[in-house]
C-alpha positions in Angstrom: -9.1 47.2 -30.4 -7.5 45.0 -33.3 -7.1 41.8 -33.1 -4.7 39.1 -35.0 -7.3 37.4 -37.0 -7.7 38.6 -40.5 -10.8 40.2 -42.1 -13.2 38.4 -43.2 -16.7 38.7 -44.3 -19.8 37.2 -42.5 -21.5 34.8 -45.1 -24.6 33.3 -42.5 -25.1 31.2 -39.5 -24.3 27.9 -41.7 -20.9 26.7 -40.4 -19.5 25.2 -43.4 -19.1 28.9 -45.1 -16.6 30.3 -42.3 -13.7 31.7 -44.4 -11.0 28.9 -44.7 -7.8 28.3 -43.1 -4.7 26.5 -44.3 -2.6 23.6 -42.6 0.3 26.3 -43.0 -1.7 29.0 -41.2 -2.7 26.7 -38.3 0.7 26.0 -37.9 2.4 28.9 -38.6 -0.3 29.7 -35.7 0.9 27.5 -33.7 4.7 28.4 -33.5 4.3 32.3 -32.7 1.6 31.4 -29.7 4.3 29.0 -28.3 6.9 31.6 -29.2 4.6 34.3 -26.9 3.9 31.5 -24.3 7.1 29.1 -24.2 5.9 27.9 -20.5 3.4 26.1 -22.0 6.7 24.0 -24.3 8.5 23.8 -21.1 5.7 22.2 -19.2 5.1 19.7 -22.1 8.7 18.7 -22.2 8.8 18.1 -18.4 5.9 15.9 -18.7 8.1 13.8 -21.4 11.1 13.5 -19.2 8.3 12.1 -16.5 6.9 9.9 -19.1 10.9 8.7 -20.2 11.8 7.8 -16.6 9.2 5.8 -16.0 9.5 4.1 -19.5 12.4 3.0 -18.4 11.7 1.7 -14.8 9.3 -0.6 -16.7 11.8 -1.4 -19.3 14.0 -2.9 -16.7 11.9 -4.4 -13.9 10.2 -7.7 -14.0 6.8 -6.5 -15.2 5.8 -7.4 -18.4 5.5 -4.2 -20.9 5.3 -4.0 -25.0 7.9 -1.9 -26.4 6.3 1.1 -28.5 7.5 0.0 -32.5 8.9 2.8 -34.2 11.3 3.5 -37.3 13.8 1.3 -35.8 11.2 -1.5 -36.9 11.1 -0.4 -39.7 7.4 1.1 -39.0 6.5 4.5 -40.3 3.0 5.3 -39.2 1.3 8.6 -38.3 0.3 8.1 -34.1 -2.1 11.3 -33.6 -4.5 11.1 -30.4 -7.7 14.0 -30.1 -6.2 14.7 -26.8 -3.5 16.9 -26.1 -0.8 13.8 -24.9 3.1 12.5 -24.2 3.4 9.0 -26.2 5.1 6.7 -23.8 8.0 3.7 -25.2 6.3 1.2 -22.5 2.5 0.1 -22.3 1.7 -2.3 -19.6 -1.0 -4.4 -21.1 -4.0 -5.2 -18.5 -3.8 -8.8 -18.6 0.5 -8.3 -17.3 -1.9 -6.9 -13.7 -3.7 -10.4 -13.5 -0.3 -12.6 -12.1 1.5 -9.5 -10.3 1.8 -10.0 -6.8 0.2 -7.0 -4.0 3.8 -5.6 -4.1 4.6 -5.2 -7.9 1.0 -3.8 -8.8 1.0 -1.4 -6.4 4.2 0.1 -8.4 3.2 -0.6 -11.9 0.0 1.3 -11.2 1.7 3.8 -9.7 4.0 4.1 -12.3 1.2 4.3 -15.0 -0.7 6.5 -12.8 2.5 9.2 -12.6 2.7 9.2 -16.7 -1.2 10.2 -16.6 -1.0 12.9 -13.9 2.1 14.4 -15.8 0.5 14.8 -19.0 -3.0 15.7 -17.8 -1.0 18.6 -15.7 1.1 19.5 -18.4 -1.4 19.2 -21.5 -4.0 21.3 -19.0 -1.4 23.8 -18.0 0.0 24.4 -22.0 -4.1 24.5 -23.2 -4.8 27.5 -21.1 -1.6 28.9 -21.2 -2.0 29.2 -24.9 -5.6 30.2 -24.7 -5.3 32.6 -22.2 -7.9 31.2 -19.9 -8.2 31.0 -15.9 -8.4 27.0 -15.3 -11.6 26.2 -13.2 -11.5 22.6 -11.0 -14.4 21.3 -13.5 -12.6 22.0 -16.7 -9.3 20.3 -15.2 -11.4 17.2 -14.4 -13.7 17.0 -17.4 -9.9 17.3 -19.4 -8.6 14.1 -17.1 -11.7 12.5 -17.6 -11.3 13.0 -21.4 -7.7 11.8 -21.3 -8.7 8.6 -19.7 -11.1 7.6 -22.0 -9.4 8.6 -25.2 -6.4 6.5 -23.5 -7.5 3.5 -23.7 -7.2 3.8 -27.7 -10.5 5.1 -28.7 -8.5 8.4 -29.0 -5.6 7.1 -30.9 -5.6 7.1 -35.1 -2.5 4.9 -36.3 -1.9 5.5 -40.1 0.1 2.6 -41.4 1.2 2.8 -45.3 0.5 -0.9 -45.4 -2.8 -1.4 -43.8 -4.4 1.1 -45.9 -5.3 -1.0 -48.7 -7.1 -3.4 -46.4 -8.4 -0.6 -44.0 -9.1 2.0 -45.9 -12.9 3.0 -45.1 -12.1 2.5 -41.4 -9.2 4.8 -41.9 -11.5 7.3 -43.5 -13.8 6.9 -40.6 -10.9 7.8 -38.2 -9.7 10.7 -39.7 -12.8 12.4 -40.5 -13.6 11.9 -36.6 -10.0 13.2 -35.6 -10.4 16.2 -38.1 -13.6 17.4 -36.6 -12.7 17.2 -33.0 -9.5 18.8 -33.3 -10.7 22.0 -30.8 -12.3 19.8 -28.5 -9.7 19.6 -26.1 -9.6 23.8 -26.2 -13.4 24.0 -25.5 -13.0 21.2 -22.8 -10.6 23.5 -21.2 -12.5 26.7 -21.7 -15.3 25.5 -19.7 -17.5 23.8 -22.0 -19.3 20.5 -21.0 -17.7 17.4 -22.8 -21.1 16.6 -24.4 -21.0 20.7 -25.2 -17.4 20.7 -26.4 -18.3 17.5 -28.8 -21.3 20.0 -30.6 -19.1 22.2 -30.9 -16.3 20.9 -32.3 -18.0 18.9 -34.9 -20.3 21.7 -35.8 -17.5 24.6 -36.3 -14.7 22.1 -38.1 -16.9 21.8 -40.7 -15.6 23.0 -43.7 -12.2 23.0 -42.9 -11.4 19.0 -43.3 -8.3 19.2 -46.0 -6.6 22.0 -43.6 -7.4 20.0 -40.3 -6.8 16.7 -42.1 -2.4 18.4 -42.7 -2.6 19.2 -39.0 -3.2 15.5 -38.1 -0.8 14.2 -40.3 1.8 16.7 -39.7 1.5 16.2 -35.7 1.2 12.3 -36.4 4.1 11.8 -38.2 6.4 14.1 -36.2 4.7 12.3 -32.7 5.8 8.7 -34.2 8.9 9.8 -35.8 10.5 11.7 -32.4 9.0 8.9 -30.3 10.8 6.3 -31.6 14.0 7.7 -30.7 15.0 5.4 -27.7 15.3 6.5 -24.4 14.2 10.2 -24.6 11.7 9.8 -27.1 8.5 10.6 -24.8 10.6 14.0 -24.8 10.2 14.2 -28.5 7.1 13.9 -28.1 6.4 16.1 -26.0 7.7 18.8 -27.9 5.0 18.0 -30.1 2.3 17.9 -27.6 3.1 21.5 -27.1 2.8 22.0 -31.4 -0.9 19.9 -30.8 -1.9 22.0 -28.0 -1.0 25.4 -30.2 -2.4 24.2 -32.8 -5.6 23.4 -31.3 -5.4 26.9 -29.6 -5.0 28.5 -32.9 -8.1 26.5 -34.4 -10.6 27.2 -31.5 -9.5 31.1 -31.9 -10.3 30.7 -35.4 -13.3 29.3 -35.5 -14.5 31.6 -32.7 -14.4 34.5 -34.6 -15.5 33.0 -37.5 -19.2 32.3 -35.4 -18.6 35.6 -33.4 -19.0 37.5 -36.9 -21.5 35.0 -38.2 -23.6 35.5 -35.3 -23.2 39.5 -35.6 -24.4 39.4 -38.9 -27.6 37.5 -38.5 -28.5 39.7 -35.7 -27.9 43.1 -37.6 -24.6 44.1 -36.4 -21.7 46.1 -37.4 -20.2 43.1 -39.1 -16.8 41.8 -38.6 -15.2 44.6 -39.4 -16.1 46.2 -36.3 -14.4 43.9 -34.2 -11.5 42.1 -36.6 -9.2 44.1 -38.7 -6.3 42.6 -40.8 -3.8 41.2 -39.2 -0.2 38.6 -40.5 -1.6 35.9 -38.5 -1.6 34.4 -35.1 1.5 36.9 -33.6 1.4 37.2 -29.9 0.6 40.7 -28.0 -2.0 41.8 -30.7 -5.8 40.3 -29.6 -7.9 40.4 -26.4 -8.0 37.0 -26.0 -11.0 37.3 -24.0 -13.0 38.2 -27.1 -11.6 35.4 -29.2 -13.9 32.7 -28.7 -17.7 32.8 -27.6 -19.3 32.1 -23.9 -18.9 28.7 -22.9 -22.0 27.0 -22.7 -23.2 27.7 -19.8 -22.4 31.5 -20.2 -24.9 31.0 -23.5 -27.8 29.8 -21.2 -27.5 32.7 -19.2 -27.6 35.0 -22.1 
């Protein structure tokens, strides 16, 4: 059975030789999975109208909320979170709870609450969608887990053209964090453990930082730049939630094969060739997607 990945030639178990991949390819990736599974865009752009509606409900009621600064400010940034996510216009901050009465934080935190269970449905629904996985109750609440955490900003890189003289090796640090854990969310979803996933991702992405590194940007910039569009901007965005959650769909395929043929080679296989012939690229109807990426974790303790 062919698949859509091209050829390539086993070169050892060390990660960091895996045949390379361009920001073009990932992306090019990308488009033709959504183009074979456009549920999974649909479902991302519901989850932006969500997160719109209740941007504006907070907008226009009496809690206090900060206004997300985009172009109109005058700010270009690249906003890029490791999660598959909606940016929203309107952030509560936590100390606007403190002085609300009973009546108003119970709707401001059911407000926030819808914009989370929106995007955690819709970025969970697009990620197995796209990697043709069944969805298990674990994996969905390891993902919300994930999306709660990286939410309160430890998942969120900002790129600012004028703080990078003065944060520059911070920056750095952020990138080379979000470049390495770009298929986490994919291995989250196939099963894996978070602590698993984390292995994983760091371990496989090596290698492939320059090509990775375009991905953030390009998602970054296209997240801020469709955000700050008022009003329907968390629409924008989600559009490009669906691009994130192809692309990281694309990368985990990618770097599954890669170990697939690694680890056939060290063992005395056939080699890759047995298993991958040449394909254009990431075009839908042409793999077994269940042969794609390796056991989950727990699958690899029972082998």
């Amino acid at each position: 059975m062919s698949t859509d990945e091209p050829a390539v030639e086993a070169s050892g178990p060390v990660s960091s030789s895996s045949p390379r991949f361009s920001t073009a390819a990932v992306l090019s990736g990308a488009r033709d999975r959504l183009a074979a599974h456009p549920r999974a865009l649909v479902a991302c752009l519901l989850a932006g109208l969500v997160v719109a509606g209740v941007d504006w409900l907070l907008l226009h009621d009496a809690v206090p909320t900060v206004r997300y600064e985009g172009i109109e400010q005058g700010r270009i940034a690249a906003t890029f979170r490791v999660a598959v996510a909606v940016e929203s216009r309107a952030r509560v901050p936590p100390s606007a709870l403190l002085n609300l009465t009973p009546r108003w934080l119970a709707w401001t935190v059911g407000l926030v609450l819808a914009k989370y269970l929106a995007v955690v449905a819709a970025s969970v629904y697009a990620l197995a969608t796209l990697l043709e996985v069944d969805l298990t109750a674990p994996a969905v609440l390891r993902y919300g887990a994930l999306v709660a955490v990286l939410w309160l900003g430890a998942g969120r890189i900002t790129f600012e053209g004028g703080a990078v003289l003065f944060g520059l090796p911070l920056l750095i640090g952020f990138f080379v964090v979000a470049v390495r854990l770009v298929p986490l969310p994919g291995r989250v979803i196939r099963g894996d453990s978070i602590r698993a996933a984390l292995g994983w991702s760091w371990r496989r992405a090596r290698g492939h930082g320059w090509a990775l590194f375009g991905v953030v940007l390009v998602v970054g910039v296209a997240n801020h730049l469709l955000t700050s569009v008022p009003v329907v901007g968390p629409v924008g965005s989600g559009a490009v939630a669906a691009l994130h959650a192809g692309v990281v769909a694309t990368v985990c395929r990618r770097l599954a094969v890669a170990e697939r043929d690694e680890s056939g080679a060290t063992s005395g296989g056939d080699g890759p060739d047995a298993d991958v012939t040449a394909g254009s690229g990431d075009g839908p109807g042409t793999a077994d997607e269940s042969d794609d990426c390796p056991p989950t974790s727990d699958e690899e303790s029972d082998a």
